[in-house]
TORDO-280923 format. One record per residue: x negated, y negated, z of N, C-alpha, C in turn; residue in three letters. Coordinates in pm, whole numbers, padded with zeros to 5 digits, always signed. Example, Ala and Ser with C-alpha at 12.3 -4.5 7.8 and 13.67 -1.06 7.14 Angstrom:
BEGIN
-01319+00569+00780-01230+00450+00780-01320+00330+00780ALA -01285+00225+00708-01367+00106+00714-01290-00003+00787SER 
//
This chain:
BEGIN
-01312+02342+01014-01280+02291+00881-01339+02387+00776UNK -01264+02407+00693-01298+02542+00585-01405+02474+00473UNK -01493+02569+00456-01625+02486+00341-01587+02356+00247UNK -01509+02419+00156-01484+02313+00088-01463+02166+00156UNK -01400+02182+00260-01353+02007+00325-01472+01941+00421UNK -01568+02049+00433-01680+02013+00461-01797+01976+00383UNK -01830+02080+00273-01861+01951+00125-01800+01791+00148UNK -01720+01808+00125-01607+01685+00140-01669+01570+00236UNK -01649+01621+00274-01718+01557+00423-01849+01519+00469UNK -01943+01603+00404-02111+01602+00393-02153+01494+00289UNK -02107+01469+00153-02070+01362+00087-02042+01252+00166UNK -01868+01226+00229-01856+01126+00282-01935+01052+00402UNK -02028+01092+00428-02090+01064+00574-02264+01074+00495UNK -02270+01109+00415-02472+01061+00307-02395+00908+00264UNK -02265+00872+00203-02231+00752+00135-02216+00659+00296UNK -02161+00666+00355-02152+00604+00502-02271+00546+00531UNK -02352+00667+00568-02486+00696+00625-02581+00551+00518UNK -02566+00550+00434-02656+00478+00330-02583+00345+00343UNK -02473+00291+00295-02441+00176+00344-02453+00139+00500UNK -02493+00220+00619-02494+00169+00721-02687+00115+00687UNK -02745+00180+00648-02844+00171+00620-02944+00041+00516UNK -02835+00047+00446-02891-00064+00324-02763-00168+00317UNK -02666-00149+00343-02576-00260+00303-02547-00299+00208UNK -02550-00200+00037-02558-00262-00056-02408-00289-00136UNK -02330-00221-00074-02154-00232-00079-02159-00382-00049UNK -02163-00369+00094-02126-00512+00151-02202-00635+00059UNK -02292-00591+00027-02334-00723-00031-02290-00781-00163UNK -02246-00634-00262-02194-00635-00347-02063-00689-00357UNK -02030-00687-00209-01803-00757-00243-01890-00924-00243UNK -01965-00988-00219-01954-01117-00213-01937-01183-00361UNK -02019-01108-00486-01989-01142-00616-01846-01095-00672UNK -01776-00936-00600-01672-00908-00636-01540-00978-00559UNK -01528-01010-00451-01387-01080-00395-01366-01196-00479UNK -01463-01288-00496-01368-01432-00595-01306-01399-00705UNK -01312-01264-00780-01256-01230-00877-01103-01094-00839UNK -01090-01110-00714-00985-01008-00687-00859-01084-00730UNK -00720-00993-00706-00637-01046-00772-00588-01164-00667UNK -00487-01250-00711-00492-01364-00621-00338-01341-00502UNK -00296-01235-00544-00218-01170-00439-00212-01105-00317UNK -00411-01081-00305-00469-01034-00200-00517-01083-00124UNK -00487-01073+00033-00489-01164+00161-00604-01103+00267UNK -00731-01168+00243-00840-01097+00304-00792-01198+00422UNK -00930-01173+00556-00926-01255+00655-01054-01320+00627UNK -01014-01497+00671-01112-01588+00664-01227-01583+00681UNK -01264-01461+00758-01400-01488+00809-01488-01389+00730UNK -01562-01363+00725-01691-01245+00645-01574-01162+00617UNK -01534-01207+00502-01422-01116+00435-01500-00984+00382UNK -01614-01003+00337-01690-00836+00265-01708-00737+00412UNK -01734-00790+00503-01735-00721+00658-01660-00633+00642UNK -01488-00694+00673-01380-00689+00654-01346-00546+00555UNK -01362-00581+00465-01345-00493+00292-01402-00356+00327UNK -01562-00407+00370-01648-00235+00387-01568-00159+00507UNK -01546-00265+00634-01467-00111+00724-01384-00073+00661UNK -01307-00144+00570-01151-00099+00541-01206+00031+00453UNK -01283+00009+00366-01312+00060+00260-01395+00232+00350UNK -01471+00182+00443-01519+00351+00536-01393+00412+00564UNK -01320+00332+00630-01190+00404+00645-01102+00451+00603UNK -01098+00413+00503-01029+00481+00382-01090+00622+00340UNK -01202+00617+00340-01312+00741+00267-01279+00836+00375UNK -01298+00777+00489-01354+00909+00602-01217+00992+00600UNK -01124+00943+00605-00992+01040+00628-00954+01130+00532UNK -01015+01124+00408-01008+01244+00326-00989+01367+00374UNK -01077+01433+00461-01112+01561+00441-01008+01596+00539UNK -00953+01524+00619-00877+01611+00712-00694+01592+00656UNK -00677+01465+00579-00569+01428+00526-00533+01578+00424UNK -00631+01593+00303-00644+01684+00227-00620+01832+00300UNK -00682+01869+00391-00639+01920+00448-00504+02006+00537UNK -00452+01873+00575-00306+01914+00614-00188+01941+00530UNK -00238+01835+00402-00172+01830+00269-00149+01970+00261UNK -00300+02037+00219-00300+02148+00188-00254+02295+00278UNK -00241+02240+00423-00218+02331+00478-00030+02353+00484UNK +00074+02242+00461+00168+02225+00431+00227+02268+00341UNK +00132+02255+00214+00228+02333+00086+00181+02512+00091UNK +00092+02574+00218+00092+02712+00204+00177+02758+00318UNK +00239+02638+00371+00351+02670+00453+00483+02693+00333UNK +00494+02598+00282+00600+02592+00206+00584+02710+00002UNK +00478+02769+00050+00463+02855-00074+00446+02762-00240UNK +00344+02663-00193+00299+02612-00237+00174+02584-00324UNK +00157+02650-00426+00011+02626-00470-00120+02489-00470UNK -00133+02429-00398-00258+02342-00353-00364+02369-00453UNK -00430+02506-00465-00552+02526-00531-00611+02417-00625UNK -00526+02417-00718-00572+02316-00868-00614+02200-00836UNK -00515+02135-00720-00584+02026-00681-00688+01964-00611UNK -00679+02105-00484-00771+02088-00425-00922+02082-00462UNK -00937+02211-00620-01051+02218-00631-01128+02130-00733UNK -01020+02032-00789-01059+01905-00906-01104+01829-00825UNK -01052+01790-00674-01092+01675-00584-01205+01725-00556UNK -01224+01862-00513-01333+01877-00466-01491+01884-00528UNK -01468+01941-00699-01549+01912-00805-01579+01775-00821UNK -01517+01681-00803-01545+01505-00822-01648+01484-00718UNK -01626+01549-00607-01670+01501-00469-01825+01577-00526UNK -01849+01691-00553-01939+01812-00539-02049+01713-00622UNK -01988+01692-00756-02075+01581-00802-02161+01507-00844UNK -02081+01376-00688-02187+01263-00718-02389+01285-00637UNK -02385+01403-00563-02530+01367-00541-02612+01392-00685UNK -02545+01442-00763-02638+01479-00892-02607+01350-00961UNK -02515+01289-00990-02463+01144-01080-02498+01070-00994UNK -02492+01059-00868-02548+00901-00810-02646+00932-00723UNK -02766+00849-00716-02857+00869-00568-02789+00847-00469UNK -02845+00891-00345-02837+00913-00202-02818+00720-00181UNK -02864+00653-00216-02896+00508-00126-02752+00423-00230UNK -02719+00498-00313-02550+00379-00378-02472+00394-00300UNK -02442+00508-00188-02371+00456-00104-02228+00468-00148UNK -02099+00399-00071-01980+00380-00083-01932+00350-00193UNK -02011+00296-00272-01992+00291-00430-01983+00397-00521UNK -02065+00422-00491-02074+00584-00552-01958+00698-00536UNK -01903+00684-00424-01751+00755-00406-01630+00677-00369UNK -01642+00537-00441-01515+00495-00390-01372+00584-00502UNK -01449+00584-00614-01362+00652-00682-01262+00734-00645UNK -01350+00862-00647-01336+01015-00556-01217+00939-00467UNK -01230+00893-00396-01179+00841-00265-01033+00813-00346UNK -01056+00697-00388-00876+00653-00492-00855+00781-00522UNK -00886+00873-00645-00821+00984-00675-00716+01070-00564UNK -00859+01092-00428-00782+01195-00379-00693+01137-00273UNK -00650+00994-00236-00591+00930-00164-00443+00866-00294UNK -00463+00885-00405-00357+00864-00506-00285+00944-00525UNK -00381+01099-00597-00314+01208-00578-00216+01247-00392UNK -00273+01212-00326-00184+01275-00193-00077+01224-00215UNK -00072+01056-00233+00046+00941-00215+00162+01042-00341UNK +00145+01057-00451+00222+01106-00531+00249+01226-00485UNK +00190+01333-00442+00233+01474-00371+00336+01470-00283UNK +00304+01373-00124+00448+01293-00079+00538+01288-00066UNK +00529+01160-00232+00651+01148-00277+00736+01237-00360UNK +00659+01351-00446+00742+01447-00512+00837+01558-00404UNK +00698+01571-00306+00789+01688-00189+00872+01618-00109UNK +00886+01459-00107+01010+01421-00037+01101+01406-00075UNK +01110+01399-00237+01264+01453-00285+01273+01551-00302UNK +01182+01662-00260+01228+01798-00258+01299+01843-00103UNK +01223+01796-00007+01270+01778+00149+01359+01711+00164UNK +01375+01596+00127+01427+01504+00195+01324+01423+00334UNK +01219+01423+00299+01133+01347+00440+01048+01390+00384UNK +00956+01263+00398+00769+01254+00364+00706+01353+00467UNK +00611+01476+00406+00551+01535+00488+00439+01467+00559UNK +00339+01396+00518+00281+01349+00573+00313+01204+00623UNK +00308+01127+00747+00308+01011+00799+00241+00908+00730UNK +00216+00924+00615+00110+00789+00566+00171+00717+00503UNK +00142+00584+00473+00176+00475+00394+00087+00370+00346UNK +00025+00472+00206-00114+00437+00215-00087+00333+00040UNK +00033+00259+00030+00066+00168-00078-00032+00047-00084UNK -00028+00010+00031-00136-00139+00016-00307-00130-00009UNK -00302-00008+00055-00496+00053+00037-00489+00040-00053UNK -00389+00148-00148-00441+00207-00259-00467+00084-00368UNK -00361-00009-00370-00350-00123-00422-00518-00228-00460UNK -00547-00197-00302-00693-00314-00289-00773-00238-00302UNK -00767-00090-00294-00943-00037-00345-00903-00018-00521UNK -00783+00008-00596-00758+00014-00753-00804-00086-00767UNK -00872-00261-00707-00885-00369-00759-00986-00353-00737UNK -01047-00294-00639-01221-00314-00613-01283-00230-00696UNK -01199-00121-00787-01259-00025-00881-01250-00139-01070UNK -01159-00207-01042-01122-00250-01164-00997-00205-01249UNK -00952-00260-01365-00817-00223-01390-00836-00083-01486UNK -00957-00134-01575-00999+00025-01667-01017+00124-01603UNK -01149+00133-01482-01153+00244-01427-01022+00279-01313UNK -00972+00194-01304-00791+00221-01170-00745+00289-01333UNK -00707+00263-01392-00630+00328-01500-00666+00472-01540UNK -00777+00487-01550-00827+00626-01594-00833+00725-01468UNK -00807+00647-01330-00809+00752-01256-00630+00777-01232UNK -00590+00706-01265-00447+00704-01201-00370+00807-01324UNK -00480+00813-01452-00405+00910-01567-00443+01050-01462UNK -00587+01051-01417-00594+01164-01416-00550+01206-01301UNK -00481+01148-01217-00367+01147-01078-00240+01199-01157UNK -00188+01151-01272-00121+01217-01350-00121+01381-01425UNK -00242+01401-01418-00303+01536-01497-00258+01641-01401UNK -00314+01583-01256-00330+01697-01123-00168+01710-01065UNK -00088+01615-01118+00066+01650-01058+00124+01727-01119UNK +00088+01739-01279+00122+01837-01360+00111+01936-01356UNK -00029+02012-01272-00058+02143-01260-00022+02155-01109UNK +00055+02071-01081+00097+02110-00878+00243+02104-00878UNK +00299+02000-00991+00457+02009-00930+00492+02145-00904UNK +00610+02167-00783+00704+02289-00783+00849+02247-00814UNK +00903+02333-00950+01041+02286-00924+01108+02282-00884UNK +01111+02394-00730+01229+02394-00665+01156+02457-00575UNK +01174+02458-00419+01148+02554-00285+01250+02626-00223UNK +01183+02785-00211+01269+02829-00125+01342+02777-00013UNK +01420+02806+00049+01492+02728+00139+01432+02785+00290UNK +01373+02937+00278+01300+02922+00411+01179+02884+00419UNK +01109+02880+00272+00992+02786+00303+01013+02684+00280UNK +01104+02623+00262+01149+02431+00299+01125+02404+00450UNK +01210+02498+00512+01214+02510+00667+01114+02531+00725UNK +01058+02577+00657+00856+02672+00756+00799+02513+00714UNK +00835+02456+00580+00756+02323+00580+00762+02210+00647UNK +00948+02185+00643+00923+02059+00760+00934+02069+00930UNK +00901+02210+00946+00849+02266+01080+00711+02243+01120UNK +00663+02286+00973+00481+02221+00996+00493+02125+01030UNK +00547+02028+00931+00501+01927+00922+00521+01814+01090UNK +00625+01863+01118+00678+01776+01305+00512+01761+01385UNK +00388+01855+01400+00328+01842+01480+00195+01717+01425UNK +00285+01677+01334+00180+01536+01240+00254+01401+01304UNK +00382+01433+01332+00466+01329+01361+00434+01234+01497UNK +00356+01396+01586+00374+01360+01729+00214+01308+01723UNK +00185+01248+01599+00030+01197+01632+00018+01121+01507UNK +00028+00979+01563+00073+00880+01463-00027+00803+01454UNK -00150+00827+01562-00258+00711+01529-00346+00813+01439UNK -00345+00880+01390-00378+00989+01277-00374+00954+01166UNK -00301+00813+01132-00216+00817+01000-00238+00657+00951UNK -00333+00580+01023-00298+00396+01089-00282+00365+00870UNK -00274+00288+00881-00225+00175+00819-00339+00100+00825UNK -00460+00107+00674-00623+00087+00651-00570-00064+00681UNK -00533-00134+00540-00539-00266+00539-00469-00327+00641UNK -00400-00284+00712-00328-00375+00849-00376-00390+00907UNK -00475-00285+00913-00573-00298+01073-00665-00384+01019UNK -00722-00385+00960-00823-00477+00905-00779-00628+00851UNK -00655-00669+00834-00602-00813+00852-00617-00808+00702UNK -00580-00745+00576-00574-00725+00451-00421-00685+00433UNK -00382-00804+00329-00244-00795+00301-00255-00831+00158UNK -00080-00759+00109-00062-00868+00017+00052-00969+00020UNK +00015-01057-00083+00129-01174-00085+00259-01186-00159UNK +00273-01078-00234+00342-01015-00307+00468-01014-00228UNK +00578-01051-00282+00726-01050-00210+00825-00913-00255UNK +00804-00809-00357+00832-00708-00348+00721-00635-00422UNK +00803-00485-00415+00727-00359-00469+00721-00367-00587UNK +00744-00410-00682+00737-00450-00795+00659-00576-00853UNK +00617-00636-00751+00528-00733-00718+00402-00663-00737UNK +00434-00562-00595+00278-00506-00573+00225-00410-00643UNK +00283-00364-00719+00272-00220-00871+00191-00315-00943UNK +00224-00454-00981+00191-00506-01078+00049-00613-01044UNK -00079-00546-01064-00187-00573-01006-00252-00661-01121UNK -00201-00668-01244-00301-00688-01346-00284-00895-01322UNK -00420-00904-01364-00463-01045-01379-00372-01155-01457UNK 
//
């Protein structure tokens, strides 16, 4: 893994490392879930349990997600840089803005950004392809950690998810690096538990009857 995604990574595993340690996430969803939106379907039992794996799991897959992202659009003659290195400045950071013992809190942010930004990358290169490069379908996460951040701070990150598409869109791809791209991209396909589906596995849904349902998070 190339430095930067190991920063990345050295971060995600001190925030791990400290909530395995102190628990102060977990203890923190018990004042925050009665106030989630009422569209969200935890499981009955130690629902904050529940929330924190979802919520590790979400974090930990960064560095290698980012990664392939990035290794895809230098298939496809793609500039990555800008983005990569804003995610990676957020990440670089929090040991100076947050102590070592806040834990998962401290980067859940980071985490939405660079799991928002991918979801929109995606979707721009799959109407450029025609097919999602990456296998993910990360709509419902993103949904329940924007609520565990709040609607002000989900808003200000989702502008600046807006900022980073601006300096990445491509307007158009060559047609043999279209081909070199969704050539990469097949050996993601053949490895699908790579990609799971946070809140499913964890028995976190929503109740929401469409997508327009589930866009619409506010109270």
């Amino acid at each position: 893994m190339p430095d930067h995604y190991q920063l990345i990574q050295q971060c995600i595993d001190r925030a791990v490392a400290a909530e395995q340690a102190r628990g102060r996430f977990r203890r923190s969803l018990h004042d925050t879930l009665p106030n989630l939106h009422r569209s969200i379907q935890l499981p009955q039992r130690d629902a904050p349990l529940h929330i924190t794996c979802f919520v590790i799991r979400y974090i930990q897959v960064i560095p290698a997600w980012l990664q392939r992202m990035d290794q895809l659009c230098q298939a496809g003659g793609i500039d990555f840089y800008p983005v990569r290195e804003l995610i990676l400045h957020s990440f670089s950071e929090i040991p100076e803005r947050q102590p070592y013992e806040h834990g998962l809190g401290s980067i859940l942010d980071e985490a939405y950004l660079a799991h928002r930004t991918m979801e929109e990358i995606n979707d721009l290169l799959q109407a450029l392809c025609g097919t999602p490069l990456l296998p993910m379908d990360p709509l419902v996460a993103n949904l329940v950690v924007r609520e565990l951040l709040g609607e002000t701070l989900g808003c200000q990150l989702d502008d600046l998810t807006s900022v980073l598409l601006q300096r990445f869109a491509p307007a158009e791809l060559d047609p043999a690096r279209l081909v070199s791209m969704i050539l990469y991209k097949q050996r993601y396909d053949d490895a699908p538990g790579e990609w799971p589906d946070f809140a499913s596995h964890m028995q976190i849904a929503l109740r929401t009857q469409t997508i327009a349902q589930q866009v619409d998070l506010s109270h």
